[in-house]
DRENDO-1510 file (C-alpha; in Angstrom, 1 decimal, always signed):
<recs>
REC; n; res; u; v; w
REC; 1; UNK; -27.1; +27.6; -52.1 .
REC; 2; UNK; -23.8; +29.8; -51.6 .
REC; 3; UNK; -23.5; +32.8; -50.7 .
REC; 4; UNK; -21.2; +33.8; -54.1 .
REC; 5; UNK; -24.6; +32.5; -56.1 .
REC; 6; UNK; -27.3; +34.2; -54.2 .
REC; 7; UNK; -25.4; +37.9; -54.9 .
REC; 8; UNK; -23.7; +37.7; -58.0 .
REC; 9; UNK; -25.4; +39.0; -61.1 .
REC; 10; UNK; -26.0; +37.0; -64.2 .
REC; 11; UNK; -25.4; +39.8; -66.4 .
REC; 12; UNK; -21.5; +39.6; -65.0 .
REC; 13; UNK; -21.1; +36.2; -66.1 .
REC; 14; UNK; -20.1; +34.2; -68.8 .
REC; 15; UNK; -22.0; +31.7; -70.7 .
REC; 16; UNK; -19.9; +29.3; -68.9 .
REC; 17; UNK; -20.8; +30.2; -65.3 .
REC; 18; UNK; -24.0; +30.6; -66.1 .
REC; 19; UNK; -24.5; +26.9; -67.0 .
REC; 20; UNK; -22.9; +26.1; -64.0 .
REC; 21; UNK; -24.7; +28.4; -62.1 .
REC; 22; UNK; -27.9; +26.8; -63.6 .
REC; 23; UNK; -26.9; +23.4; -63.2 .
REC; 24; UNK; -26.6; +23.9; -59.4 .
REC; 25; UNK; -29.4; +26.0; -58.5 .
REC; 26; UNK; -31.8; +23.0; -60.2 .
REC; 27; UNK; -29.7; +20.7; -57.9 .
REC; 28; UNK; -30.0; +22.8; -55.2 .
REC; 29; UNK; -33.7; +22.5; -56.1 .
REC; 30; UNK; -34.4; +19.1; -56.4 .
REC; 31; UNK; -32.2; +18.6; -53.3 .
REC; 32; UNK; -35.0; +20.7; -51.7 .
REC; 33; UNK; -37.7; +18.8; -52.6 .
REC; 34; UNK; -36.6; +15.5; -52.0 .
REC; 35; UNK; -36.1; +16.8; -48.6 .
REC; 36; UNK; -39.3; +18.6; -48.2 .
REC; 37; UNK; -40.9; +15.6; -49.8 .
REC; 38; UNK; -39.4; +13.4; -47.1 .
REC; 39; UNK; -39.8; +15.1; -44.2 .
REC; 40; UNK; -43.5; +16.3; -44.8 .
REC; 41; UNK; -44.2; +12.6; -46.2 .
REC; 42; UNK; -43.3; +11.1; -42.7 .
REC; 43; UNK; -46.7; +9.9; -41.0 .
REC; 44; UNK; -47.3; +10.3; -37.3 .
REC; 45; UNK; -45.2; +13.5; -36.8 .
REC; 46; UNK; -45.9; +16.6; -36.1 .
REC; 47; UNK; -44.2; +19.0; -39.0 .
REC; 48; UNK; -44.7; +22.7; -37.6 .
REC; 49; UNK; -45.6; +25.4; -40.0 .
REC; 50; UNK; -42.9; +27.2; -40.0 .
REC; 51; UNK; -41.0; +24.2; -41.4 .
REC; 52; UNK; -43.3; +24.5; -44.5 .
REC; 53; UNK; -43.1; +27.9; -44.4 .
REC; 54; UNK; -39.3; +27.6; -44.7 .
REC; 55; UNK; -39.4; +24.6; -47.7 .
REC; 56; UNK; -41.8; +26.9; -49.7 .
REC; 57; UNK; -39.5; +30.2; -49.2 .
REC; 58; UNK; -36.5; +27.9; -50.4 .
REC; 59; UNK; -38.3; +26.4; -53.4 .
REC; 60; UNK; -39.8; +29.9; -54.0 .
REC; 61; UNK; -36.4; +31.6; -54.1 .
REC; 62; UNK; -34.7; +28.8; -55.3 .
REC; 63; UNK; -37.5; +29.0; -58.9 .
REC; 64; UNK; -37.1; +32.7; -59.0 .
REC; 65; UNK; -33.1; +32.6; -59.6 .
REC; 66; UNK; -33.6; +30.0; -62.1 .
REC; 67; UNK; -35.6; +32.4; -64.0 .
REC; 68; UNK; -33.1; +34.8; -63.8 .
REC; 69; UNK; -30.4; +32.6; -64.7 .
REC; 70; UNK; -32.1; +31.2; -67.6 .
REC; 71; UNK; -33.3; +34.5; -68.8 .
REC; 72; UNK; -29.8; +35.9; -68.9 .
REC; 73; UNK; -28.6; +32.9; -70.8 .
REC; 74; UNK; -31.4; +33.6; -73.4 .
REC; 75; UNK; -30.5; +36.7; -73.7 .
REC; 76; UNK; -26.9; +35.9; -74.1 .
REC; 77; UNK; -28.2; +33.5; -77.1 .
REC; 78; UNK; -29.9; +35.9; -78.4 .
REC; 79; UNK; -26.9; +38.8; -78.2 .
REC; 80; UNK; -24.3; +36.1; -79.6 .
REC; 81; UNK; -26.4; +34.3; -82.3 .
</recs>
């Protein structure tokens, strides 16, 4: 995820960049769990918990500024139609 993502506000952005912003964060998400999917699939090694620790933080944080995004483009819907 980049930085510009992680601290700009969805209220500050156009419909537009929202979209985008949408688009990757669930990229960003999916790339997440095909990793954690991967790595935690893999027999016969050792996968510390902090590693999962870290992959659930990630998917965690990743969900909860989906929500946001999507909830500002709602409202945005809402405020324009």
């Amino acid at each position: 995820m980049k930085a510009e993502e992680e601290v700009k506000d969805p209220s500050d952005m156009t419909g537009a960049e929202l979209q985008q912003l949408l688009s990757n964060l669930q990229a960003d998400l999916d790339d997440v769990e095909e990793e954690r999917s991967f790595v935690l699939g893999q027999t016969g090694v050792h996968i510390s918990a902090s590693t999962v620790a870290r992959y659930e933080s990630e998917r965690s944080a990743l969900r909860v500024r989906i929500e946001e995004v999507e909830q500002a483009l709602r409202a945005r819907g809402a405020s324009e139609g």
